[in-house]
N, C-alpha and C positions, 0 to 999 in steps of 0.2 A: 430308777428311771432317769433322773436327773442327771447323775451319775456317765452314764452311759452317755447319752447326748454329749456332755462334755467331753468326754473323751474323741468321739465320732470328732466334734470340731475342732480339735487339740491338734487329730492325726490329720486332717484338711487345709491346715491354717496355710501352708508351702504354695498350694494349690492354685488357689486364687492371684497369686501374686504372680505366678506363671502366668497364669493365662492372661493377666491384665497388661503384663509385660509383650507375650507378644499377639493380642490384637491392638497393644496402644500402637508398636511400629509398621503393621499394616495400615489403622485407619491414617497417622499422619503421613505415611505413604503414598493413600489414595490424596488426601485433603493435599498435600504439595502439590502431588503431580495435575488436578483439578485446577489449583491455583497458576501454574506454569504453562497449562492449553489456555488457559483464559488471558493471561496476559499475552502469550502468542497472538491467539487469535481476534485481543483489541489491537495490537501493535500493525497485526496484518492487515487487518479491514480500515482502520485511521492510513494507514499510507496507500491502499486502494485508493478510497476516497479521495483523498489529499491530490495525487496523482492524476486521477479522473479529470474532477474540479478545477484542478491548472489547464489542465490542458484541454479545454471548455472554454476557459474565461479570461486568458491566456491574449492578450491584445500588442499588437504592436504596431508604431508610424508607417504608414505608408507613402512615400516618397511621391511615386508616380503610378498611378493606375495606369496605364500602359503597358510599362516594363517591368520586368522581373527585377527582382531585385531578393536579396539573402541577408539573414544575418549567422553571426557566427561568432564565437569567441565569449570570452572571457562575459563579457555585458548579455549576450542571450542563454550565458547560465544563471547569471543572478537575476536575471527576469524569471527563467524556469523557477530556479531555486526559490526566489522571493513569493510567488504564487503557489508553490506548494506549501510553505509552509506558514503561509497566511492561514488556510484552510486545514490545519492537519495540528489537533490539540491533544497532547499528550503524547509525542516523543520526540524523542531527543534532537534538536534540528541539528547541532554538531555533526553526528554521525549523518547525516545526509548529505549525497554525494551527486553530483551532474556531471555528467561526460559526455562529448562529442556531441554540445547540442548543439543544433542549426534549425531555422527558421526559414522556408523561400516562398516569396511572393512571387505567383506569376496569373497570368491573364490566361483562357484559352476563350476563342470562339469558337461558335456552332451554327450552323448554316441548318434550317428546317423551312419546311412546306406544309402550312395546314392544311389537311385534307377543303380541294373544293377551291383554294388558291394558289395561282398560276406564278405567283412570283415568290421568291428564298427570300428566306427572312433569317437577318444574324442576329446572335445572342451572345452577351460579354458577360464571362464569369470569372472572378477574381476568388483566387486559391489559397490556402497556406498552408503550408505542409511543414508539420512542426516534428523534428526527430531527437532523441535524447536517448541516454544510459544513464536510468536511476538508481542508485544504488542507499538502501538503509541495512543500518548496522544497527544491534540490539541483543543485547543480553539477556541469558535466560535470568527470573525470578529468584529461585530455588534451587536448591543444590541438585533435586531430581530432576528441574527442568536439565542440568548440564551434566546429567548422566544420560538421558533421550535426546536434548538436542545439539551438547557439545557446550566450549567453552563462549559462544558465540551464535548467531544465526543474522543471516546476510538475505536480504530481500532484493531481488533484482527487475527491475521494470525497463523492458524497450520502449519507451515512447515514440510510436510514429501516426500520428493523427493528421488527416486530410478534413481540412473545414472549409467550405464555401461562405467565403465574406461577401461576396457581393453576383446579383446579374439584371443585368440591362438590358431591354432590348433594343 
């Protein structure tokens, strides 16, 4: 009886090393690729955020409340750039990128009638309409993150946000 068992395991012994050979390159398979959606998907949600948050909190001098006025250049990218990546922990700020940003302050009024009163009443509201091309650059994880996502993956944001600073009546 003894005998017999041993042999049964003798002729098994191949077996087990199959199989443990290939579910080990399945599970590390799933566990990479699990590992490279997760760091995707903190990389993506940190520069939503980041993004958002700038462009929220995002302040700039105003000259003259009257007149329009812009900025542009070189100085309201590193404004942009500098408020995102205030807010924005865990990547890379190197790879972020600001383009075409412009800032414009302008004034509109509005002329209304409350029901019941005979005379126009104006309203002064001060605007700023902030527009940008963000761009983040980020490397997959894992070598199967750069079999699904490539040697690279590029996140692109148009910033164009309309914020009321101010109304008077």
């Amino acid at each position: 009886m003894i005998i017999e068992k041993f042999r049964k395991i003798k002729s098994e012994s191949g077996q087990a090393m199959l199989e443990y050979a290939l579910t080990i390159l399945m599970f590390l398979s799933v566990v990479f690729a699990i590992m490279d959606i997760a760091w995707y998907s903190y990389q993506n949600i940190v520069f939503n955020y980041s993004y958002q948050l700038a462009s929220w909190q995002l302040s700039v001098n105003d000259p003259d409340i009257d007149s329009n006025y812009y900025y542009d250049g070189s100085y309201t990218g590193e404004l942009i750039y500098n408020e995102i990546t205030k807010n924005a922990i865990g990547i890379n700020k190197s790879k972020l990128s600001v383009y075409n940003p412009r800032i414009d302050l302008y004034t509109e009024y509005f002329k209304y009638r409350n029901p019941g009163d005979r005379s126009d009443r104006t309203e002064k509201r001060r605007y700023m309409q902030i527009t940008a091309r963000i761009e983040y650059e980020f490397y997959p994880f894992t070598f199967m993150g750069r079999m699904f996502f490539g040697r690279r993956i590029l996140l692109v944001k148009n910033l164009s946000r309309l914020r009321l600073l101010q109304a008077k009546r």
